[in-house]
VOBA-1610 file (N, C-alpha, C; in pm, whole numbers, padded with zeros to 5 digits, always signed):
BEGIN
Unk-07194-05924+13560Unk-07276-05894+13678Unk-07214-05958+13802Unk-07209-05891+13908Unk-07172-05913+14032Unk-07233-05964+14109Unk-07224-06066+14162Unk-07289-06100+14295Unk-07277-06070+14413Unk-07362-06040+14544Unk-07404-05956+14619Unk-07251-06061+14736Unk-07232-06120+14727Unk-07102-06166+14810Unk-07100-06234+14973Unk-07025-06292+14994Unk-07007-06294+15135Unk-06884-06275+15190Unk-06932-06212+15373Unk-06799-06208+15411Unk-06713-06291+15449Unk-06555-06302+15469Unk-06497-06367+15454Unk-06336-06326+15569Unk-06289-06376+15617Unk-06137-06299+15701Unk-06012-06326+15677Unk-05937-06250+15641Unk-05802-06242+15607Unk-05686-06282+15736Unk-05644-06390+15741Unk-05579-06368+15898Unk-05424-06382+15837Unk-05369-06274+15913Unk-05241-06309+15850Unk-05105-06251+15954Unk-05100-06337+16061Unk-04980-06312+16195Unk-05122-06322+16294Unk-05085-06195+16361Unk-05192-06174+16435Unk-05255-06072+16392Unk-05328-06053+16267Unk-05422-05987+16215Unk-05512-06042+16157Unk-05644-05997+16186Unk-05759-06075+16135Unk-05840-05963+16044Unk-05840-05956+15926Unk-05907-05839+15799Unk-06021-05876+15768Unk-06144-05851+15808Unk-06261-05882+15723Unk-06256-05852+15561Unk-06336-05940+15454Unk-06325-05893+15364Unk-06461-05968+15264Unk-06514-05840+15132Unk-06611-05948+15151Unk-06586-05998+14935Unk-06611-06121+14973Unk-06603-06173+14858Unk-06721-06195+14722Unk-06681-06157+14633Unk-06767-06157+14529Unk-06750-06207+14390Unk-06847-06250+14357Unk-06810-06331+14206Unk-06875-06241+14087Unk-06784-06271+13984Unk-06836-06221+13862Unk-06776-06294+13767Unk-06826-06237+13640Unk-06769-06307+13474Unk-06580-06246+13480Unk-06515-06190+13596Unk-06381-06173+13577Unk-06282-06300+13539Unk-06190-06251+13481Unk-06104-06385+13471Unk-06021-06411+13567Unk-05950-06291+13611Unk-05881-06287+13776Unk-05915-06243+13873Unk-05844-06256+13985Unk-05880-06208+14093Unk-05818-06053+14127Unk-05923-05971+14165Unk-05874-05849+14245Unk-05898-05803+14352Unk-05867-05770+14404Unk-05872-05711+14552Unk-05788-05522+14551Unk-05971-05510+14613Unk-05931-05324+14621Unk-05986-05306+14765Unk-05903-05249+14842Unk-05892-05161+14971Unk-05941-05031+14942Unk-06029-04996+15021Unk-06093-04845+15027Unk-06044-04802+15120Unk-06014-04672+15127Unk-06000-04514+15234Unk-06108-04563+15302Unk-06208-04592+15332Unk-06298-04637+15465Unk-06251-04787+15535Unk-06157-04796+15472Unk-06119-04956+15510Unk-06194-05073+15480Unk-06266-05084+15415Unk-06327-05217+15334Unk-06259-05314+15240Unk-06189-05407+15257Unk-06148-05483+15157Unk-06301-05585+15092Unk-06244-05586+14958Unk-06299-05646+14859Unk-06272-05703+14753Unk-06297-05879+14752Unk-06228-05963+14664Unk-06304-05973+14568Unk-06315-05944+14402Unk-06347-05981+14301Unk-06304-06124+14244Unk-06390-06253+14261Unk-06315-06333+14237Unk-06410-06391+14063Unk-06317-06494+13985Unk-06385-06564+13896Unk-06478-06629+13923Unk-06579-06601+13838Unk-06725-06723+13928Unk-06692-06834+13896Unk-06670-06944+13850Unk-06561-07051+13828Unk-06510-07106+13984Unk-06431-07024+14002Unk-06337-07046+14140Unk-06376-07078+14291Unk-06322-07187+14356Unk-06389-07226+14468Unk-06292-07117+14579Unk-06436-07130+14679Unk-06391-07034+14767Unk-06229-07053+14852Unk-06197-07191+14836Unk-06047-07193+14902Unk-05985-07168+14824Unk-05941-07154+14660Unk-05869-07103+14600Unk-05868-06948+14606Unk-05978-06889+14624Unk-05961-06717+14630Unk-05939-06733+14788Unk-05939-06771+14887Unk-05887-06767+15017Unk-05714-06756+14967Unk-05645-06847+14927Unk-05526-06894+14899Unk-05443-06795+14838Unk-05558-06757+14706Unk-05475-06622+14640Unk-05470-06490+14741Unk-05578-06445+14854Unk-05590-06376+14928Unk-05466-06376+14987Unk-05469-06440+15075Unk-05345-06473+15145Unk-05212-06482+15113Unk-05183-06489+14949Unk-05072-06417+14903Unk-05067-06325+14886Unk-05184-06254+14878Unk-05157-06088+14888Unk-05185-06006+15055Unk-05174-06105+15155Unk-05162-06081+15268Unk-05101-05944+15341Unk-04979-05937+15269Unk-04895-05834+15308Unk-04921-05703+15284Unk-04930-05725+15131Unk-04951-05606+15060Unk-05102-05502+15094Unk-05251-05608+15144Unk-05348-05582+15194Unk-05366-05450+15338Unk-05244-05549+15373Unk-05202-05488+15505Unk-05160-05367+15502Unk-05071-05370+15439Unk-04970-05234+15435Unk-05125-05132+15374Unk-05188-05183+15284Unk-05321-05123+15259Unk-05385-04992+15322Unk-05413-05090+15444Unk-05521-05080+15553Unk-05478-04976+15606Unk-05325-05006+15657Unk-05227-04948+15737Unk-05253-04787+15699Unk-05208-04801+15595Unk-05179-04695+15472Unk-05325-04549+15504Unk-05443-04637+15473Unk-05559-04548+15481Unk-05575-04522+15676Unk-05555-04625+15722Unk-05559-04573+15896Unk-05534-04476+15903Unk-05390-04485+15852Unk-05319-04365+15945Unk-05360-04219+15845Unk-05443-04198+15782Unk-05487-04085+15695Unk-05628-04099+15713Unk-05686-04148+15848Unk-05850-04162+15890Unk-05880-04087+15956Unk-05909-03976+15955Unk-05915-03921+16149Unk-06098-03929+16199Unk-06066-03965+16313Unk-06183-04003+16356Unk-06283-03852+16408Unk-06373-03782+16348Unk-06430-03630+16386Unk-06492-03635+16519Unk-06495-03520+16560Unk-06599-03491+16684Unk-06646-03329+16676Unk-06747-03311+16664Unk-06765-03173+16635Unk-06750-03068+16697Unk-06756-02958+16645Unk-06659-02795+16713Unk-06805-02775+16722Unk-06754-02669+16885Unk-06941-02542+16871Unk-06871-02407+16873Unk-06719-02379+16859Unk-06673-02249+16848Unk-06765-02128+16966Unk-06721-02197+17026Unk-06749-02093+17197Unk-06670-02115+17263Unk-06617-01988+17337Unk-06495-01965+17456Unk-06457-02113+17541Unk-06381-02113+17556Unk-06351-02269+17667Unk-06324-02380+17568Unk-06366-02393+17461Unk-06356-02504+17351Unk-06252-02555+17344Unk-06157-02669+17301Unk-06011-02665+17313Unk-05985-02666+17137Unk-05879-02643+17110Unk-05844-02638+16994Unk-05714-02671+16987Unk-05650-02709+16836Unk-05518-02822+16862Unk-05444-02730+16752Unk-05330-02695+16751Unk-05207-02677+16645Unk-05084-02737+16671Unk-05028-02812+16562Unk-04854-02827+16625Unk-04895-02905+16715Unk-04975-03041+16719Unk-05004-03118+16842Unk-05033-03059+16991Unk-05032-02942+16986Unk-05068-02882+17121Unk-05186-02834+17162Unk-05253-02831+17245Unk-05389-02784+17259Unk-05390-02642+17327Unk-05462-02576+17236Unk-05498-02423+17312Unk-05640-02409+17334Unk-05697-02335+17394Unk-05800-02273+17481Unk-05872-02169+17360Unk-06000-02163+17302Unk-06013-02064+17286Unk-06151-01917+17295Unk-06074-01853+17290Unk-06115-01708+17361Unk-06168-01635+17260Unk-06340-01599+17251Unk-06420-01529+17159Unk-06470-01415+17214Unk-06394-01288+17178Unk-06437-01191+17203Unk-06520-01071+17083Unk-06520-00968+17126Unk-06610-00865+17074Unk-06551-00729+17021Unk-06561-00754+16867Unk-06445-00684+16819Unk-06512-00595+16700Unk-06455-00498+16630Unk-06517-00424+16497Unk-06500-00499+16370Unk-06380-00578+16364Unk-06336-00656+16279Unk-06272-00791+16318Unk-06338-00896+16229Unk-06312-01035+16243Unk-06139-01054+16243Unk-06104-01151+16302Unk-05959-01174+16301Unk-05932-01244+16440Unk-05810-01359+16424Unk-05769-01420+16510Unk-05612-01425+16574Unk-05561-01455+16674Unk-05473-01415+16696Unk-05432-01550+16859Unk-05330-01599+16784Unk-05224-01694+16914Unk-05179-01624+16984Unk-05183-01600+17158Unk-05110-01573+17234Unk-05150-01680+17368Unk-04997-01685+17397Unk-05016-01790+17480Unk-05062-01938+17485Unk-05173-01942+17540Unk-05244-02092+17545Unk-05341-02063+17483Unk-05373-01942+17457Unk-05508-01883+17403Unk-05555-01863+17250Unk-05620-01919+17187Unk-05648-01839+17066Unk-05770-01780+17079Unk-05728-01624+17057Unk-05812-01514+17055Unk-05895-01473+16947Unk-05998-01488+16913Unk-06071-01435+16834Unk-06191-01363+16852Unk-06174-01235+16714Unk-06278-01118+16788Unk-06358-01090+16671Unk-06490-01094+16663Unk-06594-01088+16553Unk-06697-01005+16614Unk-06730-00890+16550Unk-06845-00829+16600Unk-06962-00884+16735Unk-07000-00981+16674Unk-07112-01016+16787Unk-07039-01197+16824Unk-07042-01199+16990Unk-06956-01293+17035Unk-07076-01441+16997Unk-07214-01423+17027Unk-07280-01507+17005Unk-07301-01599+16808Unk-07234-01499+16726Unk-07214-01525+16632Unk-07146-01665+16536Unk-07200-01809+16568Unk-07067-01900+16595Unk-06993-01895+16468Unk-07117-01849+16350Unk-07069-01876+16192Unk-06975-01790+16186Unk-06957-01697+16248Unk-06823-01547+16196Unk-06720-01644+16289Unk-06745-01679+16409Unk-06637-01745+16517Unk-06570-01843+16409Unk-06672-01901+16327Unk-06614-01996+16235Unk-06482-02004+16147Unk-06540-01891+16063Unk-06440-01827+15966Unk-06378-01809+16018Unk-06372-01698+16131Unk-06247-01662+16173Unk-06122-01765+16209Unk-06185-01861+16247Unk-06066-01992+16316Unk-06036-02042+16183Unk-06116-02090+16093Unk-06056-02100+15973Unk-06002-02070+15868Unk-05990-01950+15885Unk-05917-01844+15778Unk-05728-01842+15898Unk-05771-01872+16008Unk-05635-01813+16101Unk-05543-01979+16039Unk-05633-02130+16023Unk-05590-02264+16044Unk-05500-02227+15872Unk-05575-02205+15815Unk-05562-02174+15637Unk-05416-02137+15642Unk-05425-02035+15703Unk-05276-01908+15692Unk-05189-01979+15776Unk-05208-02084+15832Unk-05079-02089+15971Unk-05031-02225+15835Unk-05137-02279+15764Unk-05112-02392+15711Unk-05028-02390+15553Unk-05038-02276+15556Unk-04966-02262+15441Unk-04817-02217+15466Unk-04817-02161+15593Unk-04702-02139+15631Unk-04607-02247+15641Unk-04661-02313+15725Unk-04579-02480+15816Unk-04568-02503+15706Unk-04678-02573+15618Unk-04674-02663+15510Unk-04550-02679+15445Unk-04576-02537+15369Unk-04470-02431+15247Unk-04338-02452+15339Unk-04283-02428+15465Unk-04152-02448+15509Unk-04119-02613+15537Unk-04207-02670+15571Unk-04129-02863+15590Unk-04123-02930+15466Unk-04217-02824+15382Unk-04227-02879+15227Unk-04053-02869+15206Unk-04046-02739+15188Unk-03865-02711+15153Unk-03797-02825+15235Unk-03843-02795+15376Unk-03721-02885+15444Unk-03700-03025+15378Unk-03849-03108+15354Unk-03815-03258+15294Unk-03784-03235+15171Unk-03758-03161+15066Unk-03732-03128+14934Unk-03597-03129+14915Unk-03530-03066+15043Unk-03361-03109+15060Unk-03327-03243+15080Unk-03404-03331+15128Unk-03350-03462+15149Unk-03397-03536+15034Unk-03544-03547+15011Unk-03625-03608+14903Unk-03560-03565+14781Unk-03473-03444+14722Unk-03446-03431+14602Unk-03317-03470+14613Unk-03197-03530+14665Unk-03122-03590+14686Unk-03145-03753+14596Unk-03284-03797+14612Unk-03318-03923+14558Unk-03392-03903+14436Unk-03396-03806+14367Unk-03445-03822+14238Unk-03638-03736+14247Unk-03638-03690+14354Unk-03810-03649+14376Unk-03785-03498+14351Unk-03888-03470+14292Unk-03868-03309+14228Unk-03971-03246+14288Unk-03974-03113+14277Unk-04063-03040+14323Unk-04214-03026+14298Unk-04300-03045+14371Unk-04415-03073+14352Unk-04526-02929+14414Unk-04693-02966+14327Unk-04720-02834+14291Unk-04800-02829+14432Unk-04803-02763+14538Unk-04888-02760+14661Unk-04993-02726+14707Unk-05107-02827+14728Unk-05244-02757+14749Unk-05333-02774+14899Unk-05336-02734+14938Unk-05440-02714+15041Unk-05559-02742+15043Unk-05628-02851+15126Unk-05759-02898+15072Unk-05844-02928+15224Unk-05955-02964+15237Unk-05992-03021+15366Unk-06012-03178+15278Unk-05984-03256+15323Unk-06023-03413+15310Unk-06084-03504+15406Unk-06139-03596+15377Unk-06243-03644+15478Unk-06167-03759+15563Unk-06100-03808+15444Unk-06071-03943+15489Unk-05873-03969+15498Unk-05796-03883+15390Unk-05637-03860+15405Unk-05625-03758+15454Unk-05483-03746+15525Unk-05404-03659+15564Unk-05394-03614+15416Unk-05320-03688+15354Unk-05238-03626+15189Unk-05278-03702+15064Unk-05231-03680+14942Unk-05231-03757+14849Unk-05142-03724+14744Unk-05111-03756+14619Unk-05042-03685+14538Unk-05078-03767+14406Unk-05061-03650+14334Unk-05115-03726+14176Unk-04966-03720+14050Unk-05002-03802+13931Unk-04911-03841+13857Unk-04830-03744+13826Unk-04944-03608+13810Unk-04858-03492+13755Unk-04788-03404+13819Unk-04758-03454+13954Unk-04675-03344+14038Unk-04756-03310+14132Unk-04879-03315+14162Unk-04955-03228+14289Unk-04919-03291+14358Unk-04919-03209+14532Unk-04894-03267+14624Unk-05002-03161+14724Unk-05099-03275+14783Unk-05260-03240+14806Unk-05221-03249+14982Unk-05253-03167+15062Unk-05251-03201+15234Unk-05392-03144+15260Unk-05425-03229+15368Unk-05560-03179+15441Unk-05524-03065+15513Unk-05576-03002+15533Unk-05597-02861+15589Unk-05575-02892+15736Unk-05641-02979+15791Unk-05670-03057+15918Unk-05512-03124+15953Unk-05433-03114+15849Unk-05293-03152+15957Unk-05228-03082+15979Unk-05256-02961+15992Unk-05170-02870+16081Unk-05207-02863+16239Unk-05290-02938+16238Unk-05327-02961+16420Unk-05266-03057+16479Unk-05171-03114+16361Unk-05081-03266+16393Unk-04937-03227+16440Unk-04868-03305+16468Unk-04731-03291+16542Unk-04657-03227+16452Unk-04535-03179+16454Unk-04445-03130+16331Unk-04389-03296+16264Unk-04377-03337+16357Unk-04318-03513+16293Unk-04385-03573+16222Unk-04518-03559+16270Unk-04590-03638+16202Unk-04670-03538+16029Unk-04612-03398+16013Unk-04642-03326+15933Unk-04551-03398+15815Unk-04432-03356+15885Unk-04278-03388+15757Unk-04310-03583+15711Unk-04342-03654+15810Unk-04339-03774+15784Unk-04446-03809+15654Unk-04639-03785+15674Unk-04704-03717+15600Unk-04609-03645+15440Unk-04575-03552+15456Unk-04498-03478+15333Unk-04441-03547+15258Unk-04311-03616+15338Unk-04196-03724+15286Unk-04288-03841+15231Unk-04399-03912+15289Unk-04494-03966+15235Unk-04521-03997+15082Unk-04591-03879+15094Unk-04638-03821+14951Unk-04522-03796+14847Unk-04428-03751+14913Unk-04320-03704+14802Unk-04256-03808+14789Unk-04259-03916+14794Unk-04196-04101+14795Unk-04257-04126+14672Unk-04433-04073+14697Unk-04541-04129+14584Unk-04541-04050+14470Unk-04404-03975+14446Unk-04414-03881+14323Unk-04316-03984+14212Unk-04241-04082+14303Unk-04134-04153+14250Unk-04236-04299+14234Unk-04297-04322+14349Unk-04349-04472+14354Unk-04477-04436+14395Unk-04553-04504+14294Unk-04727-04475+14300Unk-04776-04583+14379Unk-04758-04626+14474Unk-04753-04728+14528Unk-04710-04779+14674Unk-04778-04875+14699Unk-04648-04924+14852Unk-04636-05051+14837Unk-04507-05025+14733Unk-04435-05174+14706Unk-04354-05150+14805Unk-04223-05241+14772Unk-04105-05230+14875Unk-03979-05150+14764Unk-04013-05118+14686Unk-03941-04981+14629Unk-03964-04859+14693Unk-04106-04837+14717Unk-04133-04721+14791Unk-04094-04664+14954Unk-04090-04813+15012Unk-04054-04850+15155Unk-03922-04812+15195Unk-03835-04863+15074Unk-03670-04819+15036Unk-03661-04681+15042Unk-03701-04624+14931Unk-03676-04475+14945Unk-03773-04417+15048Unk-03858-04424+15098Unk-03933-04379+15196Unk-03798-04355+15354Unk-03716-04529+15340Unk-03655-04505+15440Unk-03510-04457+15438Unk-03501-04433+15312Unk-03395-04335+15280Unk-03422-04234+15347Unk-03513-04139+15306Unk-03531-04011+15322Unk-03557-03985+15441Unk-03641-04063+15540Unk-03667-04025+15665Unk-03674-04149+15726Unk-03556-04218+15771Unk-03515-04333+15879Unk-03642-04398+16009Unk-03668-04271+16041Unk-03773-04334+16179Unk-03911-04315+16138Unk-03941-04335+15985Unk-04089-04312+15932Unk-04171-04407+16004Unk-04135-04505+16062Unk-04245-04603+16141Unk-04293-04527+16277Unk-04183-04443+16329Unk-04182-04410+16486Unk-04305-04289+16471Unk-04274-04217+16347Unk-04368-04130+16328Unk-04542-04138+16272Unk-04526-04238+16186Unk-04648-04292+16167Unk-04750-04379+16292Unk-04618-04415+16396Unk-04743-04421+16534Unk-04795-04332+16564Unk-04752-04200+16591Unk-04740-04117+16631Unk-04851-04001+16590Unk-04845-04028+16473Unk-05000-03987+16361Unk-05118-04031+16344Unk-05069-04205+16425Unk-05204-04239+16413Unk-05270-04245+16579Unk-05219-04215+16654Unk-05272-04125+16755Unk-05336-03998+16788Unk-05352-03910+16644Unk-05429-03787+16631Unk-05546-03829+16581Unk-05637-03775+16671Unk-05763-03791+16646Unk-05820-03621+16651Unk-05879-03579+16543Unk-05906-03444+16475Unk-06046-03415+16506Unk-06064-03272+16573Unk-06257-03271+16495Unk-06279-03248+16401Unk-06435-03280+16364Unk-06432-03177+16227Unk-06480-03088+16231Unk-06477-03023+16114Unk-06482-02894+16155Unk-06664-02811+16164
//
């Protein structure tokens, strides 16, 4: 049984991590980082609180890189009302978009504009689909081609081809599992192309290293050299939802 805990702060350079500490019948200590960013120390009930401070703090780094890790796969929402004037984002760029009055649903990029035409303009749920059936198709496109592109560099290091799925996610850009999937939010195709491939190369690191040791960091910077420049860069997109 667990006890209800207190909080506690990780300071480590100039970073200060809240985190909250808890005792149980464990024999060691663990510490798990959530996708919402919550750290949480499982410590031995036994153990005084400066010794699980101490062990904390050797895992300082690794916490970090954590945090880091789920940030930059957080996007912060603001909600769509899918009416004319709205702005909308692809390829880091923002377009304008334009709901018109049509026989058949369907959307269409020109210009600054994305055009979409659904029977009745007041309709927002058809306006809906329509933008999301157009995000779907553009996303499988991009995806499916930077996929290839990092597959030329990434399979150079031993990373094989992985199975590609399309998902909306709440809280990652990506993820990838033991058996080869390689999972992207739907929602990053409104992201930069840099910050798409960086994302990709990402995941396809985690087909080799389940993890962010400094094995993964290695080949990570094998494959794509300025992965830091781009991961600022990502974590400057802030997404609605949808």
């Amino acid at each position: 049984m667990k006890t209800e805990g207190e909080e506690c702060v990780l300071v480590y350079g100039d970073r200060r991590i809240p985190f909250r500490l808890r005792r149980s019948e464990r024999k060691r200590l663990r510490i798990v980082v959530k996708p919402d960013l919550t750290v949480t120390a499982d410590a031995p009930r036994g153990s005084t609180k400066e010794e699980v401070e101490e062990a904390v703090r050797a895992k300082a780094r690794w916490v970090t890189r954590q945090v880091d890790s789920f940030t930059e796969f957080h996007p912060l929402p603001t909600p769509r009302r899918y009416v004319s004037g709205e702005t909308l984002v692809y390829l880091g760029r923002q377009y304008r978009l334009k709901v018109e009055e049509g026989e058949r649903a369907q959307a269409k990029l020109r210009g600054r504009y994305l055009h979409v035409r659904v029977p009745d303009r007041g309709d927002r749920a058809a306006v809906r689909r329509a933008v999301e059936r157009w995000y779907r198709g553009r996303a499988e496109e991009v995806f499916g081609r930077y996929l290839g592109r990092c597959l030329e560099v990434a399979g150079r290091h031993g990373v094989s081809e992985p199975v590609l799925v399309i998902r909306e996610m709440r809280t990652r850009w990506g993820s990838c599992s033991a058996g080869g999937r390689l999972t992207l939010n739907l929602k990053l195709v409104q992201a930069p192309v840099h910050g798409i491939e960086y994302v990709i190369m990402h995941e396809l690191c985690h087909l080799v290293h389940h993890d962010h040791s400094a094995a993964f960091y290695r080949l990570l910077g094998r494959c794509i050299p300025d992965w830091e420049r781009r991961r600022e860069v990502l974590r400057g997109v802030r997404l609605p939802a949808s």
